[in-house]
PAGUVEX-604990 format. One record per residue (C-alpha): residue number from 1; residue in three letters; chain; x, y, z. Coordinates in steps of 0.05 Angstrom, whole numbers, plus 5000, padded with zeros to 4 digits. Layout:
BEGIN
<pt i="NUM" aa="ALA" ch="A" x="X" y="Y" z="Z"/>
...
This chain:
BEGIN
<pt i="1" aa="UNK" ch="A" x="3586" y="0988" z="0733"/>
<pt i="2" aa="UNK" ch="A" x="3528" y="1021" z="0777"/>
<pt i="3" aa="UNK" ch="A" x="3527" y="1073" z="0712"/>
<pt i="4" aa="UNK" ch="A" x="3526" y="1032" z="0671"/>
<pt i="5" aa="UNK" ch="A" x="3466" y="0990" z="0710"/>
<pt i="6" aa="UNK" ch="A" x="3436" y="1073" z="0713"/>
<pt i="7" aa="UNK" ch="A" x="3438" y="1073" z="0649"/>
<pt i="8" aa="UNK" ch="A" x="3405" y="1020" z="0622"/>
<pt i="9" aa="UNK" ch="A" x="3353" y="1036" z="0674"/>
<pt i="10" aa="UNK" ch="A" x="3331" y="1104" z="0655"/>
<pt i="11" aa="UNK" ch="A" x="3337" y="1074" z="0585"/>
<pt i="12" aa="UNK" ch="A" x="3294" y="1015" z="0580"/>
<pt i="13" aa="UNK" ch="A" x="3237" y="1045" z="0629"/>
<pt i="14" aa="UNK" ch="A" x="3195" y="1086" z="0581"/>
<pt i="15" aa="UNK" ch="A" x="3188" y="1020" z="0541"/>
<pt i="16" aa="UNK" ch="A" x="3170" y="0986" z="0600"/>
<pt i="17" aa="UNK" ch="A" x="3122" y="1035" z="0621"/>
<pt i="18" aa="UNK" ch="A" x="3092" y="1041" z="0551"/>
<pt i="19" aa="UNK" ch="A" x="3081" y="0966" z="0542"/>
<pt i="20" aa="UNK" ch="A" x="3023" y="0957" z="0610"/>
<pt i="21" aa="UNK" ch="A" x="2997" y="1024" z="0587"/>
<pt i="22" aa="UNK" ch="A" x="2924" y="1026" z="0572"/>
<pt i="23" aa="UNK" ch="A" x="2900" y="1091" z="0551"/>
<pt i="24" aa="UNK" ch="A" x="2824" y="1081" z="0526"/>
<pt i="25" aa="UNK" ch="A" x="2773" y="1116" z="0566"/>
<pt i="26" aa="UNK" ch="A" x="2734" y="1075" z="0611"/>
<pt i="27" aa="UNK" ch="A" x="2659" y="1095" z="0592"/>
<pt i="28" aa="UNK" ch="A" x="2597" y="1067" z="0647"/>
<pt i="29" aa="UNK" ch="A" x="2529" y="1056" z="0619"/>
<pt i="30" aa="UNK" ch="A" x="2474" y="1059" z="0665"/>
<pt i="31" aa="UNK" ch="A" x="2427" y="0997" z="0672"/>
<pt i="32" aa="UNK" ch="A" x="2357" y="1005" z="0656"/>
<pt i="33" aa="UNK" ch="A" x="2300" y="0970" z="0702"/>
<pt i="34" aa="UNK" ch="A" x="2267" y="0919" z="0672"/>
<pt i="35" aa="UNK" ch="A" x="2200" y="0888" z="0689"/>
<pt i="36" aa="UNK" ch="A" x="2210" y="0812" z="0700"/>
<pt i="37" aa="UNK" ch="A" x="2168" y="0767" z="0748"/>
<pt i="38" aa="UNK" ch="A" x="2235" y="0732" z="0755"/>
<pt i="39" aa="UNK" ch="A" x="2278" y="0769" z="0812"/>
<pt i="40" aa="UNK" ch="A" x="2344" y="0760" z="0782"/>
<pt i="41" aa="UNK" ch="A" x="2328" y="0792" z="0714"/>
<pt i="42" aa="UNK" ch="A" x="2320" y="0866" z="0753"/>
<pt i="43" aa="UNK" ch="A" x="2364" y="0909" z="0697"/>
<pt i="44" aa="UNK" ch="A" x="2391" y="0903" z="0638"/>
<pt i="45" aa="UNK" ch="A" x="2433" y="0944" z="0591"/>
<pt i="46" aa="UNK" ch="A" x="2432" y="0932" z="0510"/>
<pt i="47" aa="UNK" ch="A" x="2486" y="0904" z="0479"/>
<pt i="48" aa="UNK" ch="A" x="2484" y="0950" z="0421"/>
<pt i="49" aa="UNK" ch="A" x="2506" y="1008" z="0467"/>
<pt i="50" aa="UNK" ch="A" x="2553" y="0962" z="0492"/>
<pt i="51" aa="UNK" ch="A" x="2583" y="0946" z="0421"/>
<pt i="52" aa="UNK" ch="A" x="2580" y="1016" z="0400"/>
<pt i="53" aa="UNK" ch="A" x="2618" y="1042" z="0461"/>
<pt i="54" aa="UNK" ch="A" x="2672" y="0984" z="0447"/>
<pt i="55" aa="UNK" ch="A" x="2683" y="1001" z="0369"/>
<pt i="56" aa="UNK" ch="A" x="2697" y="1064" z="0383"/>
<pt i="57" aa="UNK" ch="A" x="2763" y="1037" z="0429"/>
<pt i="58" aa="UNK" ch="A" x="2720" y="1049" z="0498"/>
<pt i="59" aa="UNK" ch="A" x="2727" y="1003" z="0556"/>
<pt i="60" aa="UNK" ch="A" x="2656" y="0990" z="0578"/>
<pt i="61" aa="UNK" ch="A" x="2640" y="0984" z="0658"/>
<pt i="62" aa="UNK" ch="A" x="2558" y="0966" z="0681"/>
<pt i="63" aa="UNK" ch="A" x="2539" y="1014" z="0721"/>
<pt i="64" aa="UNK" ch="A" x="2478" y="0983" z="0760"/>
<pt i="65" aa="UNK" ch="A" x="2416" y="1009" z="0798"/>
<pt i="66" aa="UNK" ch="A" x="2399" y="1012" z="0862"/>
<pt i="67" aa="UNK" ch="A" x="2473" y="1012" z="0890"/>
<pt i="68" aa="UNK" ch="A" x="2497" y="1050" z="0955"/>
<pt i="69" aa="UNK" ch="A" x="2520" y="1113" z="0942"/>
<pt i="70" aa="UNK" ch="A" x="2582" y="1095" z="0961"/>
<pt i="71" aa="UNK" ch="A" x="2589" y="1046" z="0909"/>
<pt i="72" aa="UNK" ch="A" x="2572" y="1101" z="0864"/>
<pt i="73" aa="UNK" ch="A" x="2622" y="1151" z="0886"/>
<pt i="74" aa="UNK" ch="A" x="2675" y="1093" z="0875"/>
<pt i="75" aa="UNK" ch="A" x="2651" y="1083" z="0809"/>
<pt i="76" aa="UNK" ch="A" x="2647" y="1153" z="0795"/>
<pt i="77" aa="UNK" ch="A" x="2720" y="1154" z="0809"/>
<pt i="78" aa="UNK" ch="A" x="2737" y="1103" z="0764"/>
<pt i="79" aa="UNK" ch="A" x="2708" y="1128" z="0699"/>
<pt i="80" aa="UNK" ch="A" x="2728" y="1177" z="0642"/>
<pt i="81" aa="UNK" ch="A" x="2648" y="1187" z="0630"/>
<pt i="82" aa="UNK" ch="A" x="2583" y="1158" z="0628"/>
<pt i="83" aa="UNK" ch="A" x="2520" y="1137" z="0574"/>
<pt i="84" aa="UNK" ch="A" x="2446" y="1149" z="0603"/>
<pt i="85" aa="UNK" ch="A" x="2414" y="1110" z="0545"/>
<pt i="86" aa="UNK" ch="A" x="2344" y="1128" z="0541"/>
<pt i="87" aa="UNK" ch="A" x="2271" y="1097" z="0539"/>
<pt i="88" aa="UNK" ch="A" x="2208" y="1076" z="0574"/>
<pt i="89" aa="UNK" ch="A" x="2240" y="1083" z="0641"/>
<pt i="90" aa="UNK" ch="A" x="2200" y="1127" z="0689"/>
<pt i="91" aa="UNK" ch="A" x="2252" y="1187" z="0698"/>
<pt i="92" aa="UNK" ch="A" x="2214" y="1205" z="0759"/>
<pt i="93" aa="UNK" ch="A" x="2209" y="1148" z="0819"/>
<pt i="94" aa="UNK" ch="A" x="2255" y="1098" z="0795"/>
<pt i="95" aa="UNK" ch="A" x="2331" y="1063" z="0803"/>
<pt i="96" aa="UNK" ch="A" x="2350" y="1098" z="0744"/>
<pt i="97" aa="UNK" ch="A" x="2333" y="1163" z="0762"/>
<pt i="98" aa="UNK" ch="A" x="2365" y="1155" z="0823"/>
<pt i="99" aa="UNK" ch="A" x="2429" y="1134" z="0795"/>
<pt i="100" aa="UNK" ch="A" x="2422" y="1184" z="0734"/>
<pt i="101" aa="UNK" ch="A" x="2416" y="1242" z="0788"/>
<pt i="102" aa="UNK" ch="A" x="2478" y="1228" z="0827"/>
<pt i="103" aa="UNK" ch="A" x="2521" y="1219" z="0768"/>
<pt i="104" aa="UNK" ch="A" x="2498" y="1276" z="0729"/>
């Protein structure tokens, strides 16, 4: 009996295992600051890069500005790459650039 149980075990767990499996790469985009009088509209990222990312079988994660950098690190952890989209950000003195700089 417990061989047979052994069997059936060592049978039955690659199907298992296979099943919860998720194997498409998990892809951040950095947020871009945006200049809003309103203080909840800080960043945004656009939802083409977002869409792109996606049809191409990526998971997409926000990666935000103006974080800790331990929340980067984390994050860092977490992810099989990142997307710096580009344009009229200042690449200089800004939450981009700081974020842009640890991750790269």
């Amino acid at each position: 009996m417990f061989l047979f149980v052994l069997f059936i075990s060592i049978f039955f767990t690659p199907f298992c295992l296979s099943v919860n499996r998720n194997d498409a790469p998990i892809i951040g985009v950095l947020a871009q600051e945006l200049c809003s009088s309103r203080t909840s509209q800080r960043a945004y990222i656009a939802a083409s890069y977002v869409k792109f990312l996606e049809a191409a079988g990526a998971r997409v994660v926000p990666v935000m500005i103006n974080q800790a950098p331990e929340e980067y690190k984390k994050l860092f952890n977490s992810i099989n790459g990142i997307l710096l989209p580009g344009g009229g950000v200042n690449i200089t003195s800004s939450g981009y650039e700081r974020a842009a700089k640890i991750f790269y």
